[in-house]
N, C-alpha and C positions, 0 to 999 in steps of 0.2 A: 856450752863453750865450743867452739870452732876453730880449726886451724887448716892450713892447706898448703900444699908445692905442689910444681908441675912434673913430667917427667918429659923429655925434649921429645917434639915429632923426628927428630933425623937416627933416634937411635933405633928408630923400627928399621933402618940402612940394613940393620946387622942382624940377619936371618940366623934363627936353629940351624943345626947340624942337621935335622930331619931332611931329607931330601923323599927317598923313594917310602910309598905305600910298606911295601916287604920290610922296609927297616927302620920302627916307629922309634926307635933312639932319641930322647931328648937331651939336646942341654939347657940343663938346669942355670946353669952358669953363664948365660948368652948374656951380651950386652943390655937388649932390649929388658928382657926379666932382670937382672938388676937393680936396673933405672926404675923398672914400675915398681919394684921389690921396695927399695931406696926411697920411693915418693911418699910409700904405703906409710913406712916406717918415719920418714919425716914426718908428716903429719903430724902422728900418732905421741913426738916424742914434745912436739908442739903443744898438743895438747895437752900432756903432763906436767909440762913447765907450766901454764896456765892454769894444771891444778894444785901443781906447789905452792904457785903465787897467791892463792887463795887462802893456803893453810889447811886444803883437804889432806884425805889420805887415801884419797882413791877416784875411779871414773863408772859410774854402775851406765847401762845402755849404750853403752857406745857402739856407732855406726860409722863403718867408713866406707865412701862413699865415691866414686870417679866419674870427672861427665870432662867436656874440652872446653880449655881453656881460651879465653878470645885472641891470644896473640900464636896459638898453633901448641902444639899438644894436649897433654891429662892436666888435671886438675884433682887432686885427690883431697878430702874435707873427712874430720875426724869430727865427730860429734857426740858430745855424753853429758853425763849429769854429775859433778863433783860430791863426793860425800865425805862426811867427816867422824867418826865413831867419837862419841859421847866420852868425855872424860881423857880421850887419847890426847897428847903434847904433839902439836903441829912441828913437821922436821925432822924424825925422829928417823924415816925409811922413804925411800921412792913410793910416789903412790901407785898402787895396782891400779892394774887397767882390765875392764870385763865389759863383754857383750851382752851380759845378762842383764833383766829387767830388775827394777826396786824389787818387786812381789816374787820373781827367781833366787834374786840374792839373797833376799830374806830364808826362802827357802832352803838356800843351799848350808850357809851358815846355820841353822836352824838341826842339821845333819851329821855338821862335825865336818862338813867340805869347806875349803874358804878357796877364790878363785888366785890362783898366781899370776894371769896375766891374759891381756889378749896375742893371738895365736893366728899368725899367718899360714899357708902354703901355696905359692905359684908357680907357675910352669907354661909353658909355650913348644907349640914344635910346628913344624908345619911336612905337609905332605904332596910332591908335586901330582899332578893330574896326568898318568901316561895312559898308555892303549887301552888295558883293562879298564880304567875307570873312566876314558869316555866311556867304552863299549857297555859300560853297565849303568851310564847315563843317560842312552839314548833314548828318546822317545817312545821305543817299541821294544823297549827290552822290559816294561812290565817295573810290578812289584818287586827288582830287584835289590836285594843289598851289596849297598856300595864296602868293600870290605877293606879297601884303604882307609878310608877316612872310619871307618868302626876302629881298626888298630888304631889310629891318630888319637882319637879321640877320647878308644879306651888307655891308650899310654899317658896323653896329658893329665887325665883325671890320676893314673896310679903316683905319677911324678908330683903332683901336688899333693895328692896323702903323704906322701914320703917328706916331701918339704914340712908339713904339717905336723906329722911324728917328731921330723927335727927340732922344730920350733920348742913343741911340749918339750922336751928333755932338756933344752936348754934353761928352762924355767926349775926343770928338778920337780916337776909334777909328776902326775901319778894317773891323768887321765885328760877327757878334753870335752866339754860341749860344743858341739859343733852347731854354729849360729846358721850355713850356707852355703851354697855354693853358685859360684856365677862361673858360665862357662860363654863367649863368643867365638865363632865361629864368621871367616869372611873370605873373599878370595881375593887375589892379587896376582900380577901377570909374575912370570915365572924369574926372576936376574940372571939366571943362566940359559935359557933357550929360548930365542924372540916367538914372541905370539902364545907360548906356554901360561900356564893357568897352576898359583900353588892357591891351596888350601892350607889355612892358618888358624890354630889352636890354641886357646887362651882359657887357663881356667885358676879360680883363685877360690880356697877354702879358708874360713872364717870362723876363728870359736873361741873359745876361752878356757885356760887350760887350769885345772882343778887341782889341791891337793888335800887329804887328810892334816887337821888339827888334833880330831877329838877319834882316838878309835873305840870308845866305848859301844859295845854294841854292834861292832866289825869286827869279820875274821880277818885273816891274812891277806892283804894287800896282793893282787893276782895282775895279769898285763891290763895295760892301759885299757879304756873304753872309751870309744868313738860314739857320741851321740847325735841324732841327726832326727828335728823335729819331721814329719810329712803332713802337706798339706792336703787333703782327702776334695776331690770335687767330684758332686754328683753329674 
């Protein structure tokens, strides 16, 4: 099953509060994240009604998924497999939504976990380009690190776990498999000083947030756990 909305091109108008390297400050709360946040979650809610309409009770692999839309913006597409537990009465609750595979899911329930939901966190900032970080752009400045864009880039990643933490709790889970993480990275001329150059920070984390059914065989429930597959290349 499939579903999708766009998020408008004019709302990238409305830049983060991020300005200088020195003060990696996000908000979270900017127009643009939002609207991508809003699109995500459209989708998302999209394709749940299409799995009620089926009479499942849930959506096992789902993938959401962003590329541009032909009349100018995002296009954001939710994509899963509806499933239905044997013997359950269609109607009964909202269907959960999980990024996990059939053969994970099986797994997880198999455990005494059953997933509560899929689990966003996104975040944006941007960082302008002054003195410092040409001078540590030049041609001849070597193997240097650029140390604005490292803060830029290490704040947007902490600002989406945070959103991401958010999300789990509002499910009333107990932990989270983390399916991902996409982060882009682009520049654009600066709205406040002609000829300026900012650097823009987009990062969005993806999982599925878990809770205990069954604690047999479990101690005491301790803080949440962040799972994050890696992929190993020789």
């Amino acid at each position: 099953m499939a579903s999708s909305t766009e998020a408008e091109a004019e709302a990238e108008a409305a830049s983060p509060a991020t300005r200088a390297p020195e003060r990696a400050g996000l908000d979270a709360l900017s127009p643009l994240v939002q609207a991508m946040d809003a699109a995500r979650r459209t989708a998302m809610d999209r394709m749940s009604a299409e799995c009620s309409a089926l009479g499942a009770d849930g959506v096992v692999g789902l993938r959401l998924t962003r590329g541009p839309y032909p009349l100018g913006g995002h296009e954001f597409t939710a994509i899963g497999t509806a499933v239905r537990a044997r013997g359950a009465k269609p109607g009964q609750r909202a269907p959960f939504t999980s990024g996990l595979s059939g053969q994970d899911f099986a797994k997880l329930i198999m455990k005494g976990w059953v997933p509560a939901g899929f689990v966003l966190g996104c975040a944006m900032g941007a960082c302008h380009d002054d003195w410092r970080t040409f001078r540590q752009t030049r041609r001849w400045s070597g193997n240097t690190e650029v140390a604005g864009w490292t803060r830029l880039v290490n704040a947007v990643r902490r600002d989406a776990r945070r959103q991401l933490e958010s999300d789990v709790q509002r499910f009333g889970a107990e932990g989270v498999v983390v399916a991902g993480l996409e982060m882009q990275v682009r520049q654009r001329d600066c709205p406040e000083q002609t000829g300026g150059r900012d650097h823009v920070v987009e990062a969005a984390l993806f999982g599925t947030a878990v809770a205990r059914f069954s604690r047999a065989g479990h101690g005491a429930a301790g803080a949440p756990v962040a799972v994050l597959r890696l992929g190993l290349r020789a």
